[in-house]
N, C-alpha and C positions, 0 to 999 in steps of 0.2 A: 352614141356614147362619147363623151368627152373627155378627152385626151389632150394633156402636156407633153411636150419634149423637148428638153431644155440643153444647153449647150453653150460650150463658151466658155469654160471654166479652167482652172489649170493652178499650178503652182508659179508664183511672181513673189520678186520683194517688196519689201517695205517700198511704199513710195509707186509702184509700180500701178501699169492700170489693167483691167481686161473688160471684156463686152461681151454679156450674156446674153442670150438669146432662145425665145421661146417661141415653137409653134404648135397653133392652138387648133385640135379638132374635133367636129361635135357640135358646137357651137357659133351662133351669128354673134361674132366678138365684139363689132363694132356699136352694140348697146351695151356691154359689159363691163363694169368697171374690173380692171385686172390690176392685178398685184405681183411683187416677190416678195416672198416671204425668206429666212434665212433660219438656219438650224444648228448654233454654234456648238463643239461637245458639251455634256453636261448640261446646257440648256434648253426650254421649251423653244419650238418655233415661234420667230416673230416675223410680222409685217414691216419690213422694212420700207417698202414707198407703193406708193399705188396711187396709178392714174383715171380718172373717166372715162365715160364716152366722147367727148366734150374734150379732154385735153388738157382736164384739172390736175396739178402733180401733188402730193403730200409723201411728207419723208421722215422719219422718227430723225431724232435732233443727232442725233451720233454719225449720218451721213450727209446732212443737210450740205453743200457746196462741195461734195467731192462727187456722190451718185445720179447721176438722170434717169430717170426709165421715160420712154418713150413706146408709142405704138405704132403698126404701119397694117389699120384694117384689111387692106385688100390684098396683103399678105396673111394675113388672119396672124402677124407674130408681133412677140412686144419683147422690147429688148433692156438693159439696165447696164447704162456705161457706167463703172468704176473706176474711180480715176483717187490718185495719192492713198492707196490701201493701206493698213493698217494691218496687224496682227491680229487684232480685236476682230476683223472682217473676215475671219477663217471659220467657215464652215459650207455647210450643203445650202444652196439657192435652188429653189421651186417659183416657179409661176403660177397663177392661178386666178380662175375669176369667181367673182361672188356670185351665188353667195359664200365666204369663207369656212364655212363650217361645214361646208357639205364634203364626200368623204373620196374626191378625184383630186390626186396627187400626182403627178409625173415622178420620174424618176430621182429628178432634183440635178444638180452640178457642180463638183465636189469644186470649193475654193479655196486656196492652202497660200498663208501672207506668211513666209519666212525668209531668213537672208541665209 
């Protein structure tokens, strides 16, 4: 069964950074492309950045030069440094690998940008 458990999350201000971190069970990760996705109030989930097997990074433009995600297979975890946070950047981060639509969630980790 596959299993997220994500962590790393917290209340920071404006400008500040944290470093999430997911570990992934169930699954041989290192064929997997993995992602975070982010669940702001009032909005659907989005895919915020997602990396390959390979190493390939893609990032929706709203975090482009502040977020990295990165992965470390033979820990089986993938991580996503935030760095000069925003308000806009407050809500619930999940991990997860593709395929995206299928219906294994971790619990998420809650991310709160206020001064």
């Amino acid at each position: 069964q596959v299993q997220f458990v994500e962590s790393g999350g917290g209340l920071v201000q404006p400008g500040g950074s944290l470093r999430l971190s997911c570990k992934v069970f169930g699954i041989i990760m290192n064929i997997q492309r993995m992602g975070w996705f982010r669940q702001s109030p009032g909005t659907q989930r989005e895919l915020v950045a997602n990396i390959t097997a390979t190493g390939t990074t893609t990032y929706i433009e709203s975090v482009k030069g502040r977020f990295t995600i990165s992965r470390d297979n033979a820990k089986a975890e993938v991580y996503l440094q935030m760095n000069n946070l925003q308000s806009e950047d407050t809500g619930v981060y999940y991990c997860k690998a593709e395929p995206w639509q299928s219906a294994d969630w971790g619990q998420g980790t809650q991310v709160t940008v206020a001064s």
